[in-house]
VOPAGU-2260 file (C-alpha; in pm, 1 decimal, decimal comma):
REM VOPAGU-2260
SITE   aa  ch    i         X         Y         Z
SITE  UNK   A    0    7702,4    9783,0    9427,9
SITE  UNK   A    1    7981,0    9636,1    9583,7
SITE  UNK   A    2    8290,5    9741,4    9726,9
SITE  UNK   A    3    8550,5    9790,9    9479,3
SITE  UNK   A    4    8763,1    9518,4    9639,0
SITE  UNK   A    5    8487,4    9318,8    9564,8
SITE  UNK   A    6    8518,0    9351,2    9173,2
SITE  UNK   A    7    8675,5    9078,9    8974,9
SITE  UNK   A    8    8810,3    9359,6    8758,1
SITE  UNK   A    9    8969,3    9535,4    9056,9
SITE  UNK   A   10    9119,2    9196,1    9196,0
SITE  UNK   A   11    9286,1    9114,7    8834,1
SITE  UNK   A   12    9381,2    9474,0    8762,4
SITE  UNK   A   13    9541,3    9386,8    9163,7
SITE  UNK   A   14    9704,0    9102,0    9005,0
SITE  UNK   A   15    9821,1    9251,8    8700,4
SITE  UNK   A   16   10027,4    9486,2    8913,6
SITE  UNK   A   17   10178,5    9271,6    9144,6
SITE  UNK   A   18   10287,4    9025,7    8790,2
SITE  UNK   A   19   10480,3    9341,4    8701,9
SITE  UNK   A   20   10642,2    9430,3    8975,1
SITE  UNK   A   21   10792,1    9056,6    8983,6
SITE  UNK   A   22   10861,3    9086,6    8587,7
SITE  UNK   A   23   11064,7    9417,6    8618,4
SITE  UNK   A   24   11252,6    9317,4    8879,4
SITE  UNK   A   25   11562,1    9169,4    8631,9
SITE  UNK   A   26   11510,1    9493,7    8411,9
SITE  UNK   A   27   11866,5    9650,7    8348,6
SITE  UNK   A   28   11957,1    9885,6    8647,0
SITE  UNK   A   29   11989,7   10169,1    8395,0
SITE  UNK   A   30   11613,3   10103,3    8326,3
SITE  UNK   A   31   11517,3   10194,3    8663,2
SITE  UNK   A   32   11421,4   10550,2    8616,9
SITE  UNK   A   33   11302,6   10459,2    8252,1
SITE  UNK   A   34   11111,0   10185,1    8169,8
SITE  UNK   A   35   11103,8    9972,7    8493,5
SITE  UNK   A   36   10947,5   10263,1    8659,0
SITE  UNK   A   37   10710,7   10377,1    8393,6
SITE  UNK   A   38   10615,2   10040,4    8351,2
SITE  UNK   A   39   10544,8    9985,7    8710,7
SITE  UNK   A   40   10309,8   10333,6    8718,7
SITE  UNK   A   41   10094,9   10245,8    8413,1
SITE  UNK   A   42   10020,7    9858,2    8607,6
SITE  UNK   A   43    9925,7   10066,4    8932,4
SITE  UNK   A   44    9735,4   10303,0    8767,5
SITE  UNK   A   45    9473,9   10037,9    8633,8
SITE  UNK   A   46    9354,8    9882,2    8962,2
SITE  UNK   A   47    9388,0   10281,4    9132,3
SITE  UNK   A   48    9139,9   10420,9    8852,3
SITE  UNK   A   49    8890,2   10183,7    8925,6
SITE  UNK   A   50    8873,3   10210,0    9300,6
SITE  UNK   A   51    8938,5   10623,9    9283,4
SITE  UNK   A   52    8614,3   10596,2    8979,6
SITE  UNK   A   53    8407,7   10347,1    9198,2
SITE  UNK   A   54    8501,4   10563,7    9521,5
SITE  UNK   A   55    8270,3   10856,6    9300,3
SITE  UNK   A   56    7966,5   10761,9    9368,7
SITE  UNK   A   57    7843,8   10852,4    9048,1
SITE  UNK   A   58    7804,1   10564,0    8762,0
SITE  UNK   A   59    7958,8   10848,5    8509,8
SITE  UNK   A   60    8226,5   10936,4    8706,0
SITE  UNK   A   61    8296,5   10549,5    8734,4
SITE  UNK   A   62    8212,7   10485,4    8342,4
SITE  UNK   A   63    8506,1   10746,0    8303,7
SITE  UNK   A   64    8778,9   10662,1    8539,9
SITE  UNK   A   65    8744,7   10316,2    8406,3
SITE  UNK   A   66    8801,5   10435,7    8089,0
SITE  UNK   A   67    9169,8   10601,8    8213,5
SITE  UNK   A   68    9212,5   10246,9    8331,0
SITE  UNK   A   69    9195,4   10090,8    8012,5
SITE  UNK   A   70    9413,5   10371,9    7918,0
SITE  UNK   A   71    9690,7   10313,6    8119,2
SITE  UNK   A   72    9594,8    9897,8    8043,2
SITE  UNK   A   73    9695,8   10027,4    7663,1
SITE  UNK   A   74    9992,9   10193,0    7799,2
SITE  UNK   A   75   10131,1    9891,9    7999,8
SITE  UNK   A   76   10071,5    9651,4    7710,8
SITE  UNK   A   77   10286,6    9866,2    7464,8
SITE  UNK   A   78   10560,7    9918,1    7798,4
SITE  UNK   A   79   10515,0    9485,9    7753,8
SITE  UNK   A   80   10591,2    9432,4    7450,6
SITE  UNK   A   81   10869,9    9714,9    7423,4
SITE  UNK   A   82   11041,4    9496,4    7724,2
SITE  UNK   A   83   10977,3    9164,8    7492,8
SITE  UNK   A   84   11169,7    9352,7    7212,3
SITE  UNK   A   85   11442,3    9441,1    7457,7
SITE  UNK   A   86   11477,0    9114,3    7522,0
SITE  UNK   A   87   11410,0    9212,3    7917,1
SITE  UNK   A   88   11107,4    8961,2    7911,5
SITE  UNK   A   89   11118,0    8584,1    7761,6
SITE  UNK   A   90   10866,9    8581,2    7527,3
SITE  UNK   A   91   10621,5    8331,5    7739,9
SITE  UNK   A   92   10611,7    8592,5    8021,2
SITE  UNK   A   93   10493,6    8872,9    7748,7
SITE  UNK   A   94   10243,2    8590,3    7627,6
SITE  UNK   A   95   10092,1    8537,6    7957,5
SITE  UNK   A   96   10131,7    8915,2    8109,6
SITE  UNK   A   97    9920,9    9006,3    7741,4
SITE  UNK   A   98    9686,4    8727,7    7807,6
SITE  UNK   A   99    9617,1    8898,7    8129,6
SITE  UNK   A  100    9578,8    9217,6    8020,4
SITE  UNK   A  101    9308,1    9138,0    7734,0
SITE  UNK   A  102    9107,1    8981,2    8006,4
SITE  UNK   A  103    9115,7    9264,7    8213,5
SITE  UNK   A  104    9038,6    9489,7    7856,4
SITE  UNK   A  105    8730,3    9264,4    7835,2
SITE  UNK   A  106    8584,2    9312,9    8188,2
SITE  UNK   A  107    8627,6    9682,3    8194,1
SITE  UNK   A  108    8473,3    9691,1    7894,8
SITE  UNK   A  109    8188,1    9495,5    8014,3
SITE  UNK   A  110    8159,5    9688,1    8312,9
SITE  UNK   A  111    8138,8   10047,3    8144,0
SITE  UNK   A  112    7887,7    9858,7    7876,7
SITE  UNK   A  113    7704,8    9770,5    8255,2
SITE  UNK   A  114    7745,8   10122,8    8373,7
SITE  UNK   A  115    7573,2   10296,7    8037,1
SITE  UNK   A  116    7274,4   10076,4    8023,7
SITE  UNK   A  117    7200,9   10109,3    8385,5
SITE  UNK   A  118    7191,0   10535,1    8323,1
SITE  UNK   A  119    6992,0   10510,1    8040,8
């Protein structure tokens, strides 16, 4: 397999990230130790899980660190939309930034579908 940095996943995940560190930027100041920063953590932790999971060496240890990636995907979406209710994001950033983060859903789900089938 691949480097990590060579995954699509990885590079969107990468992407993902860097989207919401430019979207949280105009959050409220007194957001900053609230949702701006938790917000900011759960985008980081997707594209971290992945390379700390494909860093493993084991294809079960990678299965399951992607799994804590779509975990903190889950996280960041409902961070997303709580900023969209706020009325920190316009509502065709939080259309896009989801849009994003269902593709992403998709290709870690492919790749832990990938991961199974090659143990068995």
């Amino acid at each position: 397999m691949a480097g990590y940095r060579d995954l699509l996943v990885w590079q969107s995940a990468m992407q993902i990230a860097e989207d919401v560190y430019r979207l949280t930027e105009h959050f409220p100041k007194q957001e900053m130790f609230g949702l701006t920063s938790q917000t900011r953590r759960s985008a980081i932790s997707i594209s971290s899980n992945i390379a700390e999971g494909h860093g493993r060496n084991s294809a079960k240890e990678f299965h399951h660190f992607l799994g804590i990636a779509l975990g903190s995907l889950a996280e960041l979406e409902t961070q997303l939309l709580l900023s969209g209710r706020f009325n920190y994001i316009e509502q065709a950033q939080l259309i896009h930034a989801l849009k994003a983060t269902d593709e992403t859903a998709k290709m870690l789900k492919g790749l832990q579908k990938s991961l199974k089938s090659t143990n068995n």
